[in-house]
C-alpha positions in Angstrom: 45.9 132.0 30.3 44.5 128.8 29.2 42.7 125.9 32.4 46.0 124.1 31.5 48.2 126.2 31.6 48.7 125.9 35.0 49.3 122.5 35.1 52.1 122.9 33.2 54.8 124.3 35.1 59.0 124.7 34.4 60.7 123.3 36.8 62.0 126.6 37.5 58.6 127.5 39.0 58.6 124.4 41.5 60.4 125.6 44.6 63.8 124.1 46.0 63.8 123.0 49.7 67.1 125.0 51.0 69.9 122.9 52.7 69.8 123.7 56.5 72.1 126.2 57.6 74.6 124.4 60.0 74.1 125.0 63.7 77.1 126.2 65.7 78.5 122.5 66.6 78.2 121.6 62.8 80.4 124.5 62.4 83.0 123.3 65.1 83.2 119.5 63.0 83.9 121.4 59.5 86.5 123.3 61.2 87.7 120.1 62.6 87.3 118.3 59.3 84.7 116.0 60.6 82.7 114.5 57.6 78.9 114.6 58.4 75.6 116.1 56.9 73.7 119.5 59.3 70.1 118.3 59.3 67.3 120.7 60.4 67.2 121.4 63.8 64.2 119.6 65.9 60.6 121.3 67.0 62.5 122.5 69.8 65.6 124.2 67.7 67.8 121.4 69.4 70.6 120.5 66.3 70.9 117.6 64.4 73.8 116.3 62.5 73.7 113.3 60.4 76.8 111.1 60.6 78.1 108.1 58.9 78.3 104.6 61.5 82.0 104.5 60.6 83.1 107.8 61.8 80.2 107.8 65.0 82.8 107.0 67.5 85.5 109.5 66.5 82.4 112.2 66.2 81.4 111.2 69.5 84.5 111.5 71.3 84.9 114.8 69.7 82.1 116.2 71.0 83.0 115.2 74.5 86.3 116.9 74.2 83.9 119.8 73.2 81.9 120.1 76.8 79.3 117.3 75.5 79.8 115.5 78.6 76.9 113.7 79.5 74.6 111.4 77.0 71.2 112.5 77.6 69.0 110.2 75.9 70.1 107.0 72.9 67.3 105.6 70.9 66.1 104.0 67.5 62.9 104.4 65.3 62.0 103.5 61.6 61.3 105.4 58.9 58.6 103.0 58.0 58.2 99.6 55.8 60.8 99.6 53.3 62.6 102.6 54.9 66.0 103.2 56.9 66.2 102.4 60.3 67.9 105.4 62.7 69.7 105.7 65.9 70.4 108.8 67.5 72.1 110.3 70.4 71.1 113.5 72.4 74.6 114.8 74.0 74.4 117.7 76.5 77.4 119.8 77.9 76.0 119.8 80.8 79.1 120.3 83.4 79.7 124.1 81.7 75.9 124.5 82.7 76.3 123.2 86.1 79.5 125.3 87.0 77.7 128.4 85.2 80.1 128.8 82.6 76.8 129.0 80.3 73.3 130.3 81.0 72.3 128.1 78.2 72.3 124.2 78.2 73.9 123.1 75.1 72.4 120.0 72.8 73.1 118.4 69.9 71.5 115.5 68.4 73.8 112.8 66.3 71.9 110.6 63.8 73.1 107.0 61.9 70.3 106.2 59.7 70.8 102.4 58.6 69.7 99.7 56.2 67.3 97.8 57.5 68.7 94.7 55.0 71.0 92.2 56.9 72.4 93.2 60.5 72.3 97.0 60.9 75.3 97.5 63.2 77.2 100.6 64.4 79.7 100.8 66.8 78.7 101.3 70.6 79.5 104.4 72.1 79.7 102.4 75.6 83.3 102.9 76.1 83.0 106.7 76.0 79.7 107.1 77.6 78.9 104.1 80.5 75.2 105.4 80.3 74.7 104.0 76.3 75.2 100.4 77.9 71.0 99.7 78.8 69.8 102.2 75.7 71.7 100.4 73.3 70.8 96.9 74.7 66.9 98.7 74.0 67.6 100.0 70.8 69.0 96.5 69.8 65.9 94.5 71.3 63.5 96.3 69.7 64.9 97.3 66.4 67.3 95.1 65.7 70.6 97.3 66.0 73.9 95.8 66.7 75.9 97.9 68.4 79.4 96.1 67.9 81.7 96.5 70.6 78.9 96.6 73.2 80.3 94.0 76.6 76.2 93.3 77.0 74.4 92.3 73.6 71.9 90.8 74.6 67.9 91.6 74.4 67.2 93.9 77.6 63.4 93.9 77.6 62.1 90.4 75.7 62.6 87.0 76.2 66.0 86.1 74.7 64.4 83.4 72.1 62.2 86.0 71.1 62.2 86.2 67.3 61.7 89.6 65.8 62.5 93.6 66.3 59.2 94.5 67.8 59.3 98.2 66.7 60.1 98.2 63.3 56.9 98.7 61.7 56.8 95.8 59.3 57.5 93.7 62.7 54.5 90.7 62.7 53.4 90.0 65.9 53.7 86.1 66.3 49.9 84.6 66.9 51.1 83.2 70.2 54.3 83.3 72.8 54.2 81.0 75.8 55.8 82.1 78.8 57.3 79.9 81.0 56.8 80.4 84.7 59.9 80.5 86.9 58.6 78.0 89.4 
């Protein structure tokens, strides 16, 4: 074998990353004809499903017809400069747990990954979950995400003529902000 040889490799030498298998709730959506994409389950085996902003609310409203009762935990981050922006939502069937239907507490993870060009916007899943109203208004003041539909959109955590998504990481800080005080 010649010192170059190995270098030059088929592509049928270079390994394929498999598809993740779809978790049990992915299952449930294709039987329901849900259009979305199983993602690899998280460090903690906790199962994601990529879905598109348009279908979100139908999705969502599926799963809580499913025992996902209770919306555990909404949030954004960014892939990084030049990158998508995402917004997830960690649902939990936890009634089924409570009344010891299950010994297990089911999870499932929903993700919306979005331009970062223009207005990123979703719909808000506010109507079906009262508990996305403050981690939406979050999301939106830190990363930018509208959440149409949302009675409340308006920055939750800076000033309102604060210009900027302060999370995203090709956010630039401004040199100086002036507070006014309330006196």
């Amino acid at each position: 074998m010649s010192p170059n040889s190995s270098e030059k490799q088929s592509t049928a030498d270079v390994p394929v990353a498999a598809s993740p298998q779809p978790g049990p709730v992915s299952q449930w959506l294709n039987q329901q004809g849900f259009d979305h994409d199983a993602l690899d389950a998280d460090h903690l085996g906790v199962e994601q499903i990529g879905v598109e902003a348009l279908f979100l609310q139908v999705i969502a409203a599926a799963l809580k017809s499913n025992g996902f009762d209770y919306l555990q935990c909404q949030g954004g981050y960014d892939e990084g400069p030049g990158e998508r922006l995402v917004c997830f939502y960690q649902f939990v069937a936890m009634a089924e747990f409570i009344d010891g239907k299950r010994d297990t507490l089911r999870e499932v993870r929903l993700k919306v990954f979005l331009s970062r060009e223009g207005e990123p916007s979703l719909p808000s899943l506010y109507g079906l979950f009262r508990g996305a109203d403050w981690q939406e208004r979050e999301t939106f003041d830190m990363f930018g995400i509208h959440f149409e539909g949302h009675p409340h959109p308006k920055r939750l955590l800076m000033p309102e003529d604060w210009t900027g998504w302060p999370l995203r990481k090709d956010y630039v800080q401004p040199d100086f902000y002036e507070m006014q005080d309330a006196y």
